[in-house]
C-alpha positions as CSV (number, residue, x, y, z in Angstrom):
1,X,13.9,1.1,-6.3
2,X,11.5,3.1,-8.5
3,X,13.4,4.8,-12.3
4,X,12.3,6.7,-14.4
5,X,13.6,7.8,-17.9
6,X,12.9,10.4,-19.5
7,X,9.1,9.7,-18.5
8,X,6.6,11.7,-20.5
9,X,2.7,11.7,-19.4
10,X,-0.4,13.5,-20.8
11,X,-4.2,13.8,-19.9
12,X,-5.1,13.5,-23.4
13,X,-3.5,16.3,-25.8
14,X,-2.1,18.0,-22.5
15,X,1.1,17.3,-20.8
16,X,1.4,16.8,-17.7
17,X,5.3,15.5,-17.0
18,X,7.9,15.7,-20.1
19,X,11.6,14.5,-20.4
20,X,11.4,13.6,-16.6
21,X,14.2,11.6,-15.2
22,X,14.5,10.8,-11.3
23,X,15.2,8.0,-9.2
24,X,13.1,6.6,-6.0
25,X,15.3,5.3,-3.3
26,X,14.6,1.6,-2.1
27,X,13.9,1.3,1.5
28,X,13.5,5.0,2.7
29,X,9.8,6.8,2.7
30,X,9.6,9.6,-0.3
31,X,6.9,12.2,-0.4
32,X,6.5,14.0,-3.5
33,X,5.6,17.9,-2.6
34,X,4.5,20.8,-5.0
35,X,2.1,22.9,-5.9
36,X,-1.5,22.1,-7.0
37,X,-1.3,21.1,-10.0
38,X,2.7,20.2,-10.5
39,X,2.0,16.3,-11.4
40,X,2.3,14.9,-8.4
41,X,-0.4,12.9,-8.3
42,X,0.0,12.2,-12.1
43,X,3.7,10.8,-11.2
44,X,1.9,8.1,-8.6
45,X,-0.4,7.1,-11.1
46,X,2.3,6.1,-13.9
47,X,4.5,4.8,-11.3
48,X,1.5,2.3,-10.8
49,X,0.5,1.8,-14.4
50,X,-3.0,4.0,-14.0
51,X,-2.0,7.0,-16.3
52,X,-0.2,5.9,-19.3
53,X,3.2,6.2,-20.4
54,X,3.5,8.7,-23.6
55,X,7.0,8.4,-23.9
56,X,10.0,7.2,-21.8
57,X,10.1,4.2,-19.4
58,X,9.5,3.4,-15.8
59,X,11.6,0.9,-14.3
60,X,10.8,-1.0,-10.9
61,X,14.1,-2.7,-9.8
62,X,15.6,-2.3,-13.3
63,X,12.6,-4.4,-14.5
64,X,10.3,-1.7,-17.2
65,X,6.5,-2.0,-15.7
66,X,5.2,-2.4,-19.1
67,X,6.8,-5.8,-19.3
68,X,5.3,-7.0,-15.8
69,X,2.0,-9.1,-15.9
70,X,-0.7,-7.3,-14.0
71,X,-0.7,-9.5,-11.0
72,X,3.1,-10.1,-10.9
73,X,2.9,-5.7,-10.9
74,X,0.3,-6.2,-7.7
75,X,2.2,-8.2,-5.8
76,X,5.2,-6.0,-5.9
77,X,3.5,-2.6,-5.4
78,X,0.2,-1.3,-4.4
79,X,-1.9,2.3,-4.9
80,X,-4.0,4.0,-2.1
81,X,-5.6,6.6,-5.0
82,X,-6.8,10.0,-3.2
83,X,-10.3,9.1,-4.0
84,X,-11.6,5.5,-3.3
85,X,-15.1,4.6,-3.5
86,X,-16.2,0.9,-2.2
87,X,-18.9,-1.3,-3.0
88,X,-22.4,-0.4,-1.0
89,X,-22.7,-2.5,1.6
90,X,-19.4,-4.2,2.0
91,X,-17.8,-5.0,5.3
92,X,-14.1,-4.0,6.6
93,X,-13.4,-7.7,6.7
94,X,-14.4,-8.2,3.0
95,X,-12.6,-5.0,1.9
96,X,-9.1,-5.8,3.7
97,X,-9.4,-9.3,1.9
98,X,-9.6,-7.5,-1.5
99,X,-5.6,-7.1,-0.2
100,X,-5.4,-10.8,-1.0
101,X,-6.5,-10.9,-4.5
102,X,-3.3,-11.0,-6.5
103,X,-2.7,-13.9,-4.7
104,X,-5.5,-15.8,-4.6
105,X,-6.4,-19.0,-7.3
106,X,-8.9,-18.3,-10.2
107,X,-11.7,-19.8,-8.0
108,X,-10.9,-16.6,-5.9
109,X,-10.9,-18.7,-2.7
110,X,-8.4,-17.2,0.3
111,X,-6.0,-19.7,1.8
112,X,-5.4,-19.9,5.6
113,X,-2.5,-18.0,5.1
114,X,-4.2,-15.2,3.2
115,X,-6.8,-14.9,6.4
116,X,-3.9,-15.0,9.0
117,X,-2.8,-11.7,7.0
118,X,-6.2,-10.4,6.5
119,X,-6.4,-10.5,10.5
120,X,-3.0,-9.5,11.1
121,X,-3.8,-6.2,8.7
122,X,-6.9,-5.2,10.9
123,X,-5.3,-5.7,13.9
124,X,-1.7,-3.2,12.7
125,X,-4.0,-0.5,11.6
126,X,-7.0,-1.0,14.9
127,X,-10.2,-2.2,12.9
128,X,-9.9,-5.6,13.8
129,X,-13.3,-4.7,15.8
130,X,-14.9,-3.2,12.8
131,X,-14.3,-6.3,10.9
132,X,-18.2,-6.7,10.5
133,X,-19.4,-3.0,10.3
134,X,-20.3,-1.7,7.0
135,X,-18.1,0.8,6.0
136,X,-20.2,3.3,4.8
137,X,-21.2,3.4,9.2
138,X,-17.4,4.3,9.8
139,X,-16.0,7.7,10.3
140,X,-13.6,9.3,8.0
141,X,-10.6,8.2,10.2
142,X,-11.6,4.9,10.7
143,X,-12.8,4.3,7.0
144,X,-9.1,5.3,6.5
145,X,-7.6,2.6,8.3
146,X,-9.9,-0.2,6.6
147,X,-7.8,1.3,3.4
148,X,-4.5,1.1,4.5
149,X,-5.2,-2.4,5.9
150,X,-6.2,-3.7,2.3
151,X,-3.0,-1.9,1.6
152,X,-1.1,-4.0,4.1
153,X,-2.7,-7.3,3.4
154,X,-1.5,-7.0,-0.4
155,X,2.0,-7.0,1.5
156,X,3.8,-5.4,-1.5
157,X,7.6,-4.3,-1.7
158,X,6.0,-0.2,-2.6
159,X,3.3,1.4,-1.0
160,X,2.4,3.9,-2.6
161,X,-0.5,6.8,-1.1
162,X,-1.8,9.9,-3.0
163,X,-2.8,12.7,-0.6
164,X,-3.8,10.1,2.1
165,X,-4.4,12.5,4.7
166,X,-7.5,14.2,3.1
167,X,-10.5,14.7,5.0
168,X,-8.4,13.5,8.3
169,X,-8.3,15.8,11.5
170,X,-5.2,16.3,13.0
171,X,-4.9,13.6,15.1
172,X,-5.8,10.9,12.6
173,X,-3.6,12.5,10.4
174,X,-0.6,12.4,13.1
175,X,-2.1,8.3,13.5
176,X,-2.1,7.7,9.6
177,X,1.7,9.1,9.4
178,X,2.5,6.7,11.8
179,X,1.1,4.0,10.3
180,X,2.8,4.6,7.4
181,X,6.5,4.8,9.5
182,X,5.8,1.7,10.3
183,X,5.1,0.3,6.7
184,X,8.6,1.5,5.8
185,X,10.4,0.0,9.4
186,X,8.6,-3.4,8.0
187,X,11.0,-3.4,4.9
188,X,8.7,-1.1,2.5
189,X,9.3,1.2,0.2
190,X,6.8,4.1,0.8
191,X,5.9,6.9,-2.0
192,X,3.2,9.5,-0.6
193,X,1.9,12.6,-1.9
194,X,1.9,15.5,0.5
195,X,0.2,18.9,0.7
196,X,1.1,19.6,4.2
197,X,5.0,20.6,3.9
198,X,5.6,20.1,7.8
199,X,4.8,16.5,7.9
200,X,6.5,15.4,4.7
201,X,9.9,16.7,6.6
202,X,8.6,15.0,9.8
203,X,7.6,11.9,8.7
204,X,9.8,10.9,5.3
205,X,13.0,10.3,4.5
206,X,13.6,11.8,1.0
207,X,11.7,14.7,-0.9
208,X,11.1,15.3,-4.3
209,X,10.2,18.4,-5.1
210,X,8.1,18.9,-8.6
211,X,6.9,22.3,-10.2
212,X,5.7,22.5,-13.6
213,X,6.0,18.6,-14.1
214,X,10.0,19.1,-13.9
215,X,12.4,17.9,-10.5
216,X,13.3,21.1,-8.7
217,X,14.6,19.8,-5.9
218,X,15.5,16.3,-4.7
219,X,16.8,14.9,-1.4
220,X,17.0,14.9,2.6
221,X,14.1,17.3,3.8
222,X,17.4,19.0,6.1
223,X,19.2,19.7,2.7
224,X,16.4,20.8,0.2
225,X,13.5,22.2,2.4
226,X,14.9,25.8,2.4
227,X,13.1,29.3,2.7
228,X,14.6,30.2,-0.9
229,X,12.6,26.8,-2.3
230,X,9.8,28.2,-0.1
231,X,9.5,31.3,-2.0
232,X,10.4,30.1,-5.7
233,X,8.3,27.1,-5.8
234,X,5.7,27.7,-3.6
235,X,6.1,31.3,-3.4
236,X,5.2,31.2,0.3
237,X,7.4,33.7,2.7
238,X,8.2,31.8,5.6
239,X,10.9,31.2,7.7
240,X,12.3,27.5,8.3
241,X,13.6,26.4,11.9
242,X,14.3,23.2,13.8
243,X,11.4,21.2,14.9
244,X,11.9,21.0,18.7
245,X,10.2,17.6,18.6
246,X,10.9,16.0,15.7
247,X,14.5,17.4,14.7
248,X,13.3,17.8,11.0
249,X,13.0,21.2,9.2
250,X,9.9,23.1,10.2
251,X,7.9,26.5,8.1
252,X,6.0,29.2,9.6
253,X,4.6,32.0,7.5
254,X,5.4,35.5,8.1
């Protein structure tokens, strides 16, 4: 789905990610785990065209991103960033409607269509009764799930979300990786950044592992997510066992 080639990226003078090569698979949820600091979060932002490219290429269904108009780019994948800060005063209903504005005419106007989606986006992620509260007056879950249902009414081929279970307890963490199962049984392509090792192996398909900007480790969390990796990249001493619930690799630390 998602290429890249040789990717370099830099926050000014400093690199981040150099020579880095590795492939995204189409259909399947990847989470992209590390430690702070390993580019992670970087990676998202040049897969979406936020950090800029210093060398190498991206390519999005063999197409290079740096050839795709912006709104042809935000039809085809979307960004939930780790931080997001809304306009004072907005509504849900206006802010899932943002969702719609690749699509929309210059005179910004939304179709029937686009309002159909717009409802059918509140009422996936459970704020279609918010539609009217402010979302400043929402808690940190529900405020949440106004963002990921702009995310679904921009109805793009990748979904990508960086660290999206920040500030979330535990059960609206558990509902947000739900939500985001359901994203990929819909057709999408999901990317997430994860700190919280025993969900990405619950909840995703495919793992990239990434330490110093480089690939360590790519693949099925049953075939990479091993106590050796545990120790060298996140030099954590744990022990890895079957989750009883979930089938899916599971750490505890000693």
């Amino acid at each position: 789905m998602i290429t890249t080639k040789q990717l370099s990226v830099a926050y000014g003078d400093k690199t981040i990610i150099e020579n880095l090569s590795v492939s995204i698979p189409k259909g399947k949820v990847t989470a992209l785990i590390g430690p702070n600091g390993c580019g992670k979060s970087t990676l998202l932002k040049a897969l979406s065209r936020i950090n800029r490219i210093k060398a190498g290429d991206i390519l999005l269904e063999s197409e290079s991103i740096t050839s795709i108009k912006d709104k042809q780019l935000a039809q085809r994948l979307s960004l939930l960033p780790q931080t997001v800060v809304s306009p004072e005063g907005i509504t849900v209903r206006k802010l899932v409607e943002y969702g719609r504005a690749p699509y929309v005419s210059h005179w910004g106007r939304l179709s029937t269509e686009d309002k159909l989606i717009v409802e059918q986006a509140m009422l996936e992620t459970g704020v279609a009764e918010l539609g009217d509260e402010k979302i400043e007056s929402l808690s940190g879950g529900q405020r949440q799930r106004a963002w990921i249902a702009m995310i679904l009414a921009q109805d793009t081929e990748v979904v990508m979300l960086d660290e999206p279970t920040t500030y979330l307890d535990l059960s609206h963490q558990i509902e947000l990786m739900k939500m985001m199962r359901s994203m990929n049984e819909q057709g999408k392509t999901v990317i997430v950044v994860l700190h919280d090792l025993n969900q990405a192996c619950r909840y995703c398909d495919h793992l990239i592992v990434l330490n110093q900007g480089q690939v360590v480790s790519q693949g099925a969390p049953q075939q990479v997510f091993t106590e050796q990796l545990l120790e060298e990249v996140f030099n954590l001493d744990a022990v890895v066992i079957n989750d009883p619930v979930a089938d899916t690799p599971m750490c505890i630390a000693r």
